[in-house]
C-alpha positions in Angstrom: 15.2 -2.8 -11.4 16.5 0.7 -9.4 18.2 -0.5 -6.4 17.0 2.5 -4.7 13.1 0.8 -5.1 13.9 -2.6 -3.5 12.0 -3.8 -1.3 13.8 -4.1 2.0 13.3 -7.0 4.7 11.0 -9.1 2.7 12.4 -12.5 2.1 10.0 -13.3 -1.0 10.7 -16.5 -3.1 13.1 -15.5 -5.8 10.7 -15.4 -8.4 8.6 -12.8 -7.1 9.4 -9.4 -7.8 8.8 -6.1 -5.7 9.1 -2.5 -6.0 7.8 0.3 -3.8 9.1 3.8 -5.3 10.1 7.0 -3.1 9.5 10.7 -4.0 12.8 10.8 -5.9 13.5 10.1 -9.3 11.1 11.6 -11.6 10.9 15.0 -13.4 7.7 16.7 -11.6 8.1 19.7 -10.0 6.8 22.0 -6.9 4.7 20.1 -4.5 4.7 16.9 -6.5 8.6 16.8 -7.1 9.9 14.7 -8.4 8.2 11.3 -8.9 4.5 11.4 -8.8 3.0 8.5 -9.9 -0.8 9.3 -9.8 -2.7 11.3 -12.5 -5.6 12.3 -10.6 -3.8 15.1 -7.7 -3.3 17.9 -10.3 -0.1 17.1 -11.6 1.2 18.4 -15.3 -0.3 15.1 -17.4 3.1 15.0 -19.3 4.5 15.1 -16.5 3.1 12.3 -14.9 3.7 10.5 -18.1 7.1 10.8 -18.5 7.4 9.4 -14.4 5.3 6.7 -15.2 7.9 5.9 -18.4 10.4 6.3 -15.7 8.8 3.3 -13.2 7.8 1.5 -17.0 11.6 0.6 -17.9 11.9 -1.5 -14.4 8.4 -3.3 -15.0 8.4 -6.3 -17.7 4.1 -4.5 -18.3 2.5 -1.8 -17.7 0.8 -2.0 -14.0 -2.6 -2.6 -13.4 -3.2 1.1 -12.1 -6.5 1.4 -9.8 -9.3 3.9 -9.4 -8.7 3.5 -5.6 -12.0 4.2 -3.4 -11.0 3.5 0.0 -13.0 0.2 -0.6 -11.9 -3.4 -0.5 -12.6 -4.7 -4.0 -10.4 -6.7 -5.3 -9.4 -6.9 -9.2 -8.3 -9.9 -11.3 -5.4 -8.3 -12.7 -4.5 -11.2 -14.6 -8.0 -10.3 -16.5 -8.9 -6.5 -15.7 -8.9 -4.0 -19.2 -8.2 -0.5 -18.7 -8.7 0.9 -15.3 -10.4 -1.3 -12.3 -12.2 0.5 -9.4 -10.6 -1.6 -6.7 -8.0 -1.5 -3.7 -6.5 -4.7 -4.3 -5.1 -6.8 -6.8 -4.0 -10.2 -7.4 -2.0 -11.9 -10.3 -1.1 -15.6 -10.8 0.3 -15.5 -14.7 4.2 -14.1 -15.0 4.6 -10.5 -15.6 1.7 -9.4 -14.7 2.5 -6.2 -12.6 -0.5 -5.7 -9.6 0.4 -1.9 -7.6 -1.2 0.4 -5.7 -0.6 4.0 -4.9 -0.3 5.8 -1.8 0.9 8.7 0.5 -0.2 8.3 3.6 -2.2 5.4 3.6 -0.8 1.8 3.9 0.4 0.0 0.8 0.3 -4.2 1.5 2.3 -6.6 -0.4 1.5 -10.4 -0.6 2.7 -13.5 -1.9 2.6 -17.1 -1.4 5.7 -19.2 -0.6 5.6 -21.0 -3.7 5.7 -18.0 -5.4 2.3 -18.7 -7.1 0.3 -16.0 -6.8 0.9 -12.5 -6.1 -1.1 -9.3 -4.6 -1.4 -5.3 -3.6 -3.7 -4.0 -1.7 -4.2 0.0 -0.5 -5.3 0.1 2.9 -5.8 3.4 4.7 -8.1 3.5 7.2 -11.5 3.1 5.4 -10.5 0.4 3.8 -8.3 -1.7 6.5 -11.9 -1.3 8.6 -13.9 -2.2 5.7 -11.9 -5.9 5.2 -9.6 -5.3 2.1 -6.7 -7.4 4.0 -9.7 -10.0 4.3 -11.0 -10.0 1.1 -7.2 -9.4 -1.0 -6.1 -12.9 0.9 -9.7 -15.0 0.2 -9.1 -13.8 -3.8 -5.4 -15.6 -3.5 -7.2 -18.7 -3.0 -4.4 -19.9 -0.8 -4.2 -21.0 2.9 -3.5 -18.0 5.1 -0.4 -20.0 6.2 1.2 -20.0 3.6 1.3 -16.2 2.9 3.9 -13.7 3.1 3.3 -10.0 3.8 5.2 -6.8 3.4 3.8 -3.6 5.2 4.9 -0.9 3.0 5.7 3.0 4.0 2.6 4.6 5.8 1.9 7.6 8.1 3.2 6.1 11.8 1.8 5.8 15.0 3.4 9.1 16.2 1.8 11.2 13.2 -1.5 9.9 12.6 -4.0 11.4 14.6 -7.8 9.8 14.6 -10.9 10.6 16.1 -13.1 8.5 18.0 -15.5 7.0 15.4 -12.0 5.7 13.5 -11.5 3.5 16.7 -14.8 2.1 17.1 -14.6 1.0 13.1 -11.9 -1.1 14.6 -12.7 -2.1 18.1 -16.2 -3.5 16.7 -14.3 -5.6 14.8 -11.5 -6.5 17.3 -11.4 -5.7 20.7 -7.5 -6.3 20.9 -7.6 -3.2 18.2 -7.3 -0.6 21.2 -3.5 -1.6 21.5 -3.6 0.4 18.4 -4.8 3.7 19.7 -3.1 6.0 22.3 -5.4 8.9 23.7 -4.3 12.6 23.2 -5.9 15.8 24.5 -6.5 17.5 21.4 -7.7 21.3 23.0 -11.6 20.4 23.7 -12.0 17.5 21.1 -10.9 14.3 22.3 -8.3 12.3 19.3 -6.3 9.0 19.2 -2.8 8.2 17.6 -3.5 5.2 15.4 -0.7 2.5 14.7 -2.3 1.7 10.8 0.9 -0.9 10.8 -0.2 -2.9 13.8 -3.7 -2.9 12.9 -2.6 -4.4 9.6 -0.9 -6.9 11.5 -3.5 -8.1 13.9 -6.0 -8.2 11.0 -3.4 -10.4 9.2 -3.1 -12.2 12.3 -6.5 -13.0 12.7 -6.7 -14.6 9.1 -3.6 -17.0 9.8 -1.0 -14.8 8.7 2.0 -14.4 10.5 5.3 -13.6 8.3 5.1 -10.3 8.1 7.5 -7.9 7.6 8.0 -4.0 7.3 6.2 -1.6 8.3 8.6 0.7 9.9 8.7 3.7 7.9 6.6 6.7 8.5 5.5 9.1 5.6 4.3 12.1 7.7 8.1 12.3 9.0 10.2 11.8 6.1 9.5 14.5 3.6 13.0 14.0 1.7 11.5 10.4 1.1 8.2 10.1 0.9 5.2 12.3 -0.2 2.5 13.1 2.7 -1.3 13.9 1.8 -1.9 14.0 5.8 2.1 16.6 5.8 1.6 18.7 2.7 -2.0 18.4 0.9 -1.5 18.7 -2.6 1.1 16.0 -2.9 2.0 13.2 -5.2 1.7 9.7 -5.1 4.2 6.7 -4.9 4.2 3.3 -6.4 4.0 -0.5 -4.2 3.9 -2.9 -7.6 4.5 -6.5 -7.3 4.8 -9.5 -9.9 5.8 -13.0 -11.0 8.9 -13.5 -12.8 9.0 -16.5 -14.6 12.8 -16.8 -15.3 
């Protein structure tokens, strides 16, 4: 496992197994150097191939890679063949690797305290409004209480400017959610700063989850680090992946 893709801050069981990869490492080049994960942002295939060999030799199986639709289904991964269209994942048999891919948006990882079940789930904005924090922790069939949570690297509250209807997907949901938003003159059209890590939070709040950790690192704002859809446009994709290890 590269040191440089631990996890940090997350005080998991020690059987559960967590990596969230950075920029760095791989062989791309140009706007998607050096290690893009995703095969669908116009990337050299090989390329992406030879990255995704790269991330391979620290997994014990491939990942369950997603066709990620800003949604909130949620794949068996212990089950799915071949590519899922889903935003989440969970796993409950050892080595079985559930990731999702982001740059921007807000990469979730979960576990139990047992260490008996495991999940990802990709939540930008669509899909944090549309319930895929809900629906990833009813598929892992666990009480809420139990749950741990790690907040991977997303664009931060000082970066990620929204307009209005993004805050009403939220406050119709929660009226707290308006701690979330700060208001900012935007020439004549009126836009909000969105915090996507505390809007995680109070959704996992509002389920029963409270250990939760992370969620201090900002994409937009580290371009050594991280790669930035919202920053740069064409840009590559990292890796949250998460498993069982039953040594």
């Amino acid at each position: 496992m590269s040191e440089s893709w631990a996890v940090p801050g997350w005080p998991a069981p020690v059987n559960v197994r967590a990596l969230q990869t950075t920029r760095t490492g791989g062989v791309s080049e140009g706007a998607y150097a050096s290690l893009n994960l995703g095969d669908h942002v116009g990337d050299d295939a090989v390329m992406v191939t030879r990255n995704r060999a790269i991330l391979r030799a620290a997994l014990p199986a491939e990942p369950l890679w997603l066709k990620q639709v800003h949604g909130n289904i949620v794949a068996d991964a212990d089950r799915a063949v071949g590519i899922a269209e889903a935003d989440a994942a969970v796993a409950r048999k050892p080595d079985t690797v559930c990731a999702v891919m982001t740059a921007d948006c807000l990469p979730l990882l979960l576990c139990d305290e047992s260490g008996t079940v495991v999940g990802a789930a990709h939540a930008g904005w669509r899909g944090l409004a549309g319930g895929v924090i809900e629906a990833a922790v009813a598929a892992m069939g666990v009480a809420p209480a139990s749950l741990m949570a790690w907040l991977g690297p997303a664009i931060g509250p000082q970066a990620f400017e929204v307009g209005e209807e993004v805050r009403q997907a939220f406050l119709a949901h929660d009226p707290e959610a308006h701690k979330a938003f700060v208001p900012r003159t935007h020439l004549t059209e009126h836009k909000w700063l969105a915090d996507i890590y505390l809007l995680a939070r109070q959704r996992l709040g509002l389920l029963g989850v409270t250990k939760v950790y992370g969620g201090s690192l900002c994409t937009f704002n580290d371009a050594e680090k991280f790669f930035s859809y919202r920053r740069d446009g064409a840009t590559g994709r990292m890796a949250s992946l998460i498993w069982l290890d039953p040594r």
